[in-house]
C-alpha positions in Angstrom: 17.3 -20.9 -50.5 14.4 -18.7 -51.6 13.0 -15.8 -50.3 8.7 -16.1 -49.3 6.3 -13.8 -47.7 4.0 -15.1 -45.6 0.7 -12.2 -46.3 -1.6 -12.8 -42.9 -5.3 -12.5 -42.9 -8.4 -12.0 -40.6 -7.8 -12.3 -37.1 -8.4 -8.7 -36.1 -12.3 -8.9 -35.0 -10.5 -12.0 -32.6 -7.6 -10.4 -31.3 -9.9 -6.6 -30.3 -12.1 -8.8 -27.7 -9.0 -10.4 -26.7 -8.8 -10.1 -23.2 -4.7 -9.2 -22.1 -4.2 -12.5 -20.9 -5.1 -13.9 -24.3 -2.9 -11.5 -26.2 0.1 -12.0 -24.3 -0.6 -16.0 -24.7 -0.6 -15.6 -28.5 2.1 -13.5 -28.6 4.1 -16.0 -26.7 3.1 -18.3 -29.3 4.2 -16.2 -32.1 7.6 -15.6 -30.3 8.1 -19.2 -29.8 7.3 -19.5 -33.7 10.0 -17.0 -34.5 12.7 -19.2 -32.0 11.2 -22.5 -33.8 12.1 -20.3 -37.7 15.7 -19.5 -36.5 17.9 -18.0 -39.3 14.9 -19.1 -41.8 12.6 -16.1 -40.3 14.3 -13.0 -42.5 11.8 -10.2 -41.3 9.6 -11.2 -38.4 7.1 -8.8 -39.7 4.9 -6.2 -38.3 1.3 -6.2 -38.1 -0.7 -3.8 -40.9 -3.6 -1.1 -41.1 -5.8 -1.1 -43.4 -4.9 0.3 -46.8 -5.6 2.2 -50.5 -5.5 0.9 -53.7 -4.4 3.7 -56.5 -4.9 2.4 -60.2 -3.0 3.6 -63.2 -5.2 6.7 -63.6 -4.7 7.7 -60.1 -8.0 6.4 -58.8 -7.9 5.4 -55.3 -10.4 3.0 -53.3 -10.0 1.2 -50.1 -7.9 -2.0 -50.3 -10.0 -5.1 -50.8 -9.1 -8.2 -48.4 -8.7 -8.5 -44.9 -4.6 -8.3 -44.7 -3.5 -8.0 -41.2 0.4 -8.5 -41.4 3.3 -9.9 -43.4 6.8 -12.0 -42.6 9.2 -12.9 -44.7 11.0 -16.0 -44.1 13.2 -18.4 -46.3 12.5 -22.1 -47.7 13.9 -24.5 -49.9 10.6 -24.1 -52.2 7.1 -23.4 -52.2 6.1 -26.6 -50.9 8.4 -26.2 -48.2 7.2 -22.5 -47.4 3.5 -23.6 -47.3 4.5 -26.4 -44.8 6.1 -24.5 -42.2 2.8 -21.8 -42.6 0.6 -25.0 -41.7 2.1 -24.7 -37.7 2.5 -21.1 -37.9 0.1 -19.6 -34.6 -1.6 -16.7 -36.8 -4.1 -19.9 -37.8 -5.3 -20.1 -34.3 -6.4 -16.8 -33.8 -9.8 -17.1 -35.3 -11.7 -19.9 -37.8 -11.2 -16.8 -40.0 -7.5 -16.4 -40.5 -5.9 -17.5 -43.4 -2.1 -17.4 -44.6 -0.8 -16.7 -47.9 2.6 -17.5 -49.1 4.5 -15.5 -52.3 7.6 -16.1 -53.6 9.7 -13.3 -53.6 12.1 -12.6 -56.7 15.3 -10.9 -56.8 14.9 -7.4 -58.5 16.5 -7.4 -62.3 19.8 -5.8 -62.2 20.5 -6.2 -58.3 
């Protein structure tokens, strides 16, 4: 099995004029999500702020993109990683909201 992170997107302008009843509904919907994952789900995630990008001379700037959270989960491949995104509830927070996937390799030497 490989490794994948799963790099959520857009959503937050949705989930501020959520109204409590909403947000506990979708986080049922994630928590059923992280039942349906089982032992595949590795590190459920949190959700992010946004962030800085530093260059190699030290240069820092606001992050570009809209990245909102991150889990990490394990799949048989790509293919398979992208498929189990397709259900995942973050794409039913808002016409917005997007999921990426990334393979995650082990670190040389460890």
């Amino acid at each position: 099995m490989t490794k994948f992170m799963y790099i959520y997107s857009g959503g937050t302008e949705a989930q501020s004029s959520m109204r409590p009843e909403d947000m506990e509904s979708m986080m049922k919907e994630w928590m059923a999500w992280g039942e349906k994952m089982g032992t595949k789900l590795l590190d459920f995630g949190s959700p992010v702020g946004q962030g800085t990008t530093v260059s190699a001379s030290g240069e820092e700037k606001p992050s570009a993109g809209d990245v909102t959270g991150y889990s990490i989960i394990e799949a048989e491949s790509l293919a398979a990683a992208v498929a189990e995104s397709k259900t995942h509830p973050h794409l039913r927070t808002s016409s917005g909201c997007s999921i990426s996937v990334h393979e995650i390799y082990p670190a040389p030497g460890m």
